[in-house]
RODO-2510 file (C-alpha; in nm, 4 decimals, decimal comma):
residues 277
     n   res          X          Y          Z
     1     x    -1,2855     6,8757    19,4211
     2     x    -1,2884     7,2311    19,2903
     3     x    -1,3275     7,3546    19,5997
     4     x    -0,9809     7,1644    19,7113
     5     x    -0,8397     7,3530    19,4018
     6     x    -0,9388     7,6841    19,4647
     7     x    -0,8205     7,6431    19,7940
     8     x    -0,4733     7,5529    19,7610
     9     x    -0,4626     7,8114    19,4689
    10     x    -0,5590     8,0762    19,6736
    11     x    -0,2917     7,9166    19,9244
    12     x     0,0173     7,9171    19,7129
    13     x    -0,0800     8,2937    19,5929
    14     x    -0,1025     8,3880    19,9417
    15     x     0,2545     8,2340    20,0733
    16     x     0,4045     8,3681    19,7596
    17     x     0,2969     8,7414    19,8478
    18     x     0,3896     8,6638    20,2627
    19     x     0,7399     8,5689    20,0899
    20     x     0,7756     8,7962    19,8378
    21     x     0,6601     9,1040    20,1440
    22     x     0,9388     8,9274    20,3740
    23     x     1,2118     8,9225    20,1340
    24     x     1,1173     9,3331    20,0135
    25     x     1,1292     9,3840    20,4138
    26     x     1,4717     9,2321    20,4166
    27     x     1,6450     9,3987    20,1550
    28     x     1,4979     9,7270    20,2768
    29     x     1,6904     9,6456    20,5958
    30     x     1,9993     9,5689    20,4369
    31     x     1,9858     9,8438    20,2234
    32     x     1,9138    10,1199    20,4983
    33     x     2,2153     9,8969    20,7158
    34     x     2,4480     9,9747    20,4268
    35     x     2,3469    10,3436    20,3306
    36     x     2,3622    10,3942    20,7821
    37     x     2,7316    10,2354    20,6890
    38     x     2,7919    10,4825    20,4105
    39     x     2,6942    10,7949    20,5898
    40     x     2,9386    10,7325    20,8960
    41     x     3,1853    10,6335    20,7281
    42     x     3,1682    10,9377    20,4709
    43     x     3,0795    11,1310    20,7802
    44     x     3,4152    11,0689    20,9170
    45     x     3,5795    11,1011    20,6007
    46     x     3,4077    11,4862    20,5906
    47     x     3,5725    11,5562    20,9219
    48     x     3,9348    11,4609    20,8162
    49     x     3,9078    11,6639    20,4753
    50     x     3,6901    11,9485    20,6493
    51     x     4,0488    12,1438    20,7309
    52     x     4,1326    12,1479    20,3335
    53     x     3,8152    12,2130    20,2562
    54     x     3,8158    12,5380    20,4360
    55     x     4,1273    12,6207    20,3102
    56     x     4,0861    12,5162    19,9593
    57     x     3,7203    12,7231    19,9593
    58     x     3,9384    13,0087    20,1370
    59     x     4,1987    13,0055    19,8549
    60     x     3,9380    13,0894    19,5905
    61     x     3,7440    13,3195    19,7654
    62     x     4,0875    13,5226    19,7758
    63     x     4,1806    13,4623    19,4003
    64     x     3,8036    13,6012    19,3408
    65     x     3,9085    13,9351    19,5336
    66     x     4,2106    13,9363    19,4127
    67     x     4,0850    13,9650    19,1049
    68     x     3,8114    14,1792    19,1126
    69     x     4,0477    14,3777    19,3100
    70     x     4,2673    14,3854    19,0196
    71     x     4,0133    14,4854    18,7780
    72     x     3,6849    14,5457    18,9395
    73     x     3,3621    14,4815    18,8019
    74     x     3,2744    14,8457    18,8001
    75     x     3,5810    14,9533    18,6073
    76     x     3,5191    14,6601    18,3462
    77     x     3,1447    14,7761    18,2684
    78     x     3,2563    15,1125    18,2462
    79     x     3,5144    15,0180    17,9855
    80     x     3,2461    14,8120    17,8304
    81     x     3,0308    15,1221    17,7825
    82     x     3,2824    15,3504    17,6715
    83     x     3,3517    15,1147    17,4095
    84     x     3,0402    15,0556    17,3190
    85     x     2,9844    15,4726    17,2595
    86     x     3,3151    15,4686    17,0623
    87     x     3,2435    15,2019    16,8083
    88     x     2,8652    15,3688    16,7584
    89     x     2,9990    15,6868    16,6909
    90     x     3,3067    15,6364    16,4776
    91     x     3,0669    15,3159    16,3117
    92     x     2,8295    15,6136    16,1835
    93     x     3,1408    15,8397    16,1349
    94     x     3,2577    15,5726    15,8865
    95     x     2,9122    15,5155    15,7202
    96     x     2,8605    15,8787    15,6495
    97     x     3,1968    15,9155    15,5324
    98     x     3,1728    15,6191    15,2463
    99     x     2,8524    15,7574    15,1670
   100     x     3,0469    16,0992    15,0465
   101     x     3,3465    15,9670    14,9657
   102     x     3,1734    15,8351    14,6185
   103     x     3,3044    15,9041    14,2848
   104     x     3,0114    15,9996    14,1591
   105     x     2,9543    16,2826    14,4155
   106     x     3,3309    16,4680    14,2866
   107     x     3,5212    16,3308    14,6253
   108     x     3,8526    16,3131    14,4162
   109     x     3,8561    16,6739    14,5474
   110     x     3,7481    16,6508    14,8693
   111     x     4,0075    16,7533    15,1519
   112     x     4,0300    16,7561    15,5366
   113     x     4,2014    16,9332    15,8538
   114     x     4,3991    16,6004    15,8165
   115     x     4,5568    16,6512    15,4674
   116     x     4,3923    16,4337    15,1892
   117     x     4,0914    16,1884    15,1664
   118     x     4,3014    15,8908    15,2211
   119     x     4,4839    16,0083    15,5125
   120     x     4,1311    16,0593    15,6726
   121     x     4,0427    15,7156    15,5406
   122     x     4,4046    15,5719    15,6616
   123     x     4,2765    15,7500    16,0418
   124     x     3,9350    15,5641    16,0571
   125     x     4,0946    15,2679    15,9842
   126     x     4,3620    15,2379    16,2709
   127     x     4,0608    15,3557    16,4948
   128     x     3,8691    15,0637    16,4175
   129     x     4,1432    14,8037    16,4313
   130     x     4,1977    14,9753    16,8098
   131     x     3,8367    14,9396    16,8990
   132     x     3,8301    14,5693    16,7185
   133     x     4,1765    14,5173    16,9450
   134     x     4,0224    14,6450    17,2409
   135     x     3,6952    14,4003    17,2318
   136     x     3,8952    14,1323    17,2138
   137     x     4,0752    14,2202    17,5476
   138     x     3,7834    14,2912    17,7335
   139     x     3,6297    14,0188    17,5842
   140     x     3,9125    13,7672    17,7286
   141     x     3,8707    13,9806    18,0457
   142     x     3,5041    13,9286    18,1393
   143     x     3,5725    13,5782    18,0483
   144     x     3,8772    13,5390    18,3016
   145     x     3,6298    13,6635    18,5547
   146     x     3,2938    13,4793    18,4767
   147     x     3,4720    13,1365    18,4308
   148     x     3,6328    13,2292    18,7936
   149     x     3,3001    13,3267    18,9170
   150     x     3,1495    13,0506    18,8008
   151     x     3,4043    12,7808    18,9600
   152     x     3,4124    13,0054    19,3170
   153     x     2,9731    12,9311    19,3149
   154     x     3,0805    12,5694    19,1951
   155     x     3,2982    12,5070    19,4813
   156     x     3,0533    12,7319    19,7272
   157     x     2,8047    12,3739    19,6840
   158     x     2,6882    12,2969    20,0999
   159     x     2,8140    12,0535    20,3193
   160     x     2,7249    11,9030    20,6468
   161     x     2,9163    12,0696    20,8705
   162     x     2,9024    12,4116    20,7311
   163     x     2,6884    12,7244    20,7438
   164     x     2,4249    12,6224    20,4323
   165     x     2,2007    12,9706    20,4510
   166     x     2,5750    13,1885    20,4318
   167     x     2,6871    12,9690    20,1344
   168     x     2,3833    12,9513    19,9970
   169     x     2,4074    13,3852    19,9782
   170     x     2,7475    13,3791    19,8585
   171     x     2,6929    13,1228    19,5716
   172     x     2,3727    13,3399    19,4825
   173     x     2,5905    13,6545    19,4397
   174     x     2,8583    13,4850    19,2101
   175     x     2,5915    13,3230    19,0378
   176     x     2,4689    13,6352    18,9522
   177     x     2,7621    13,8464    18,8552
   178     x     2,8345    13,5171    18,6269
   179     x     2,5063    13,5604    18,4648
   180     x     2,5423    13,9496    18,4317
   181     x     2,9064    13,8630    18,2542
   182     x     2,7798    13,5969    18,0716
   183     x     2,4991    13,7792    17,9183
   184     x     2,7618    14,0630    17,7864
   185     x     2,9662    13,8512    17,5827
   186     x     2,7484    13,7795    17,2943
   187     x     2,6488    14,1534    17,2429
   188     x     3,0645    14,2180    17,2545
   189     x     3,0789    13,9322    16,9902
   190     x     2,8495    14,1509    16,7778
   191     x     2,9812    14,4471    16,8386
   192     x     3,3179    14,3335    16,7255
   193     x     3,1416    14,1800    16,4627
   194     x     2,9959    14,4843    16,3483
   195     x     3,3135    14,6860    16,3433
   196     x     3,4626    14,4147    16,1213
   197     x     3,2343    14,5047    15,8682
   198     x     3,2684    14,8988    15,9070
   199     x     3,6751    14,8099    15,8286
   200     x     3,6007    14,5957    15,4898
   201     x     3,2729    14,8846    15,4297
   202     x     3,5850    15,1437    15,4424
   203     x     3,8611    14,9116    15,2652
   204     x     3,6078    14,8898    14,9309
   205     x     3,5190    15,2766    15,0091
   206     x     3,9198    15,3754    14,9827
   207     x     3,9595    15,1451    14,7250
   208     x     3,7134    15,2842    14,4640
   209     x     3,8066    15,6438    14,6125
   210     x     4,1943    15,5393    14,5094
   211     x     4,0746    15,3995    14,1708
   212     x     3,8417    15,7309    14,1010
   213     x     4,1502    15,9433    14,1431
   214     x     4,3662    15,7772    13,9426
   215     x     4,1458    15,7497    13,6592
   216     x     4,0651    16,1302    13,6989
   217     x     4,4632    16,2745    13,7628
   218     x     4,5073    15,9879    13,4043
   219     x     4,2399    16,1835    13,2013
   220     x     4,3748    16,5286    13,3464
   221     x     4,6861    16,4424    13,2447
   222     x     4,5934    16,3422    12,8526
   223     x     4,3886    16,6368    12,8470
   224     x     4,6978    16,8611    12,9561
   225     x     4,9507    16,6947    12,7314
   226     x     4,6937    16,7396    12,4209
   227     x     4,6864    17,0900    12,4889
   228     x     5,0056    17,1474    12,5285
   229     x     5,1303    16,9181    12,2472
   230     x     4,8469    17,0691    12,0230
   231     x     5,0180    17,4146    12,1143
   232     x     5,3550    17,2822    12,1061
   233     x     5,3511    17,1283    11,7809
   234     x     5,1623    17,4420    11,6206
   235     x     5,4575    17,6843    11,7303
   236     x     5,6999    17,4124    11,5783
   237     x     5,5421    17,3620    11,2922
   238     x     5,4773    17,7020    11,1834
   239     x     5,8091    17,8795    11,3281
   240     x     6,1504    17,7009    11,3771
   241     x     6,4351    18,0245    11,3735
   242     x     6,1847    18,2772    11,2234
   243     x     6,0792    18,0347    10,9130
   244     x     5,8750    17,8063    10,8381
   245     x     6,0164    17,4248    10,7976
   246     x     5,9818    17,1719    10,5740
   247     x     5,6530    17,0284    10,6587
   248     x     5,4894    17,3863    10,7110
   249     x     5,6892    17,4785    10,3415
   250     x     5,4717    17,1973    10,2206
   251     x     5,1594    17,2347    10,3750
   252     x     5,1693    17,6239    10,2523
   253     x     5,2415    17,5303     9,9500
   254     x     4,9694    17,3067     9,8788
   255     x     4,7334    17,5836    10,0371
   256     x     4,9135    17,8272     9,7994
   257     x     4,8307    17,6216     9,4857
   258     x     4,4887    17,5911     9,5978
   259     x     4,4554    17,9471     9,6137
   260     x     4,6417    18,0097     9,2905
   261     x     4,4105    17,7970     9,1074
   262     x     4,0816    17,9489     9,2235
   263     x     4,2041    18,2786     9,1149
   264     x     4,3445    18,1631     8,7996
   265     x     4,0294    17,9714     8,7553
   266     x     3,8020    18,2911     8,8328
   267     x     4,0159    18,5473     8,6234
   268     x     3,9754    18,3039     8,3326
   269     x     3,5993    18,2709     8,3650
   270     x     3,5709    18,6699     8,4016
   271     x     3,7682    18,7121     8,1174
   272     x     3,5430    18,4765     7,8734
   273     x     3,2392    18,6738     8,0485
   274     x     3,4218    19,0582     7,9181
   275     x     3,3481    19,1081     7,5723
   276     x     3,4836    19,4618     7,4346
   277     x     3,2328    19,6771     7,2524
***
């Protein structure tokens, strides 16, 4: 009796993997029958679209030229080191000039081949707003030209019925040059970065310069009007038409009594000291 059971257990176990490897067979069939389907009929789909794909891979590969033509790659790193030099130099220009221009180091009378200290400061600050204007237009250049880069490699991707190893060359190349202009915008983004802060560094510097001198010209200006009012008053005072006026009269006459009474006051004490013999 166990033996019956083992049997047909082993049985059933054994039709139900025969089935189960049949049915697996079968949809492998119908599967590979469907995908056979799929590739001839997007196979002929390919060939009616293969025209405008030329065409359309054509068109880009002309706006690419056109625009590296236009502005070639060459020129635009150039300009992007030239810039970079310029914002360096006037960058440590601008440092070294708010690091004189202090009140505390007398730069209220500091002047320049340009006139004053704030003309100079007025000078360094258009040339950083042209530097901070001119990242931001090669900035939107490079990005023009990646992002076009980028979509000419995108739309470079192989197909059946065309020359993989020359695409496959081509799409290398843009890839590159997009990773060459991708890797200078973030160091631009700095840079610009940088030369915002130089502007506000040089704002506060001609700010405090500004306040410095106008303090200073104030207390030159109380110190001159004491003088001369000092002066002024004295000649007034003691003079008006070749005599004295009524507040001198006074003042000399209290000095007058003053002195009156200390000779008065010493006659009378020598007298009591005299005795006749």
């Amino acid at each position: 009796m166990d033996s019956l059971q083992d049997a047909a257990q082993r049985y059933s176990w054994l039709y139900m993997i025969h089935t189960l490897g049949e049915t697996v067979k079968d949809s492998e069939d119908i599967a590979f029958k469907d995908l056979k389907r799929c590739s001839t009929r997007l196979r002929d789909e390919e060939a009616d679209i293969h025209d405008q794909r030329i065409r359309y891979q054509a068109e880009k590969d002309i706006e690419l030229l056109d625009a590296l033509g236009k502005e070639q790659l060459k020129d635009i790193l150039k300009e992007y080191l030239i810039h970079e030099q310029s914002s360096l130099n006037i960058m440590n220009e601008v440092i070294d000039l708010s690091a004189k221009a202090t009140p505390k180091q007398g730069a209220v009378d500091l002047e320049t081949e340009d006139g004053l200290i704030l003309e100079l400061f007025n000078n360094y600050l258009e040339k950083l707003e042209n530097l901070i204007t001119q990242s931001d237009k090669l900035h939107d250049t490079i990005s023009q030209l990646a992002d076009l880069c980028k979509l000419t490699a995108i739309s470079s991707a192989p197909c059946p019925t065309r020359d993989t190893d020359a695409e496959g060359s081509t799409r290398d190349k843009l890839d590159a040059v997009h990773g060459v202009l991708g890797s200078i915008l973030p160091v631009l983004n700095a840079r610009k970065e940088n030369l915002r802060l130089a502007h506000s560094l040089l704002e506060e510097s001609k700010g405090n310069w500004a306040n410095c001198w106008n303090k200073q010209s104030k207390l030159e200006k109380q110190d001159d009007l004491a003088t001369r009012g000092s002066t002024t008053s004295y000649e007034k005072v003691v003079m008006v038409d070749g005599f004295p006026d009524g507040g001198t009269k006074a003042w000399l006459c209290l000095f007058g009594s003053f002195l009156l009474s200390t000779v008065c006051y010493g006659v009378l004490n020598s007298v009591r000291l005299y005795r006749p013999p």
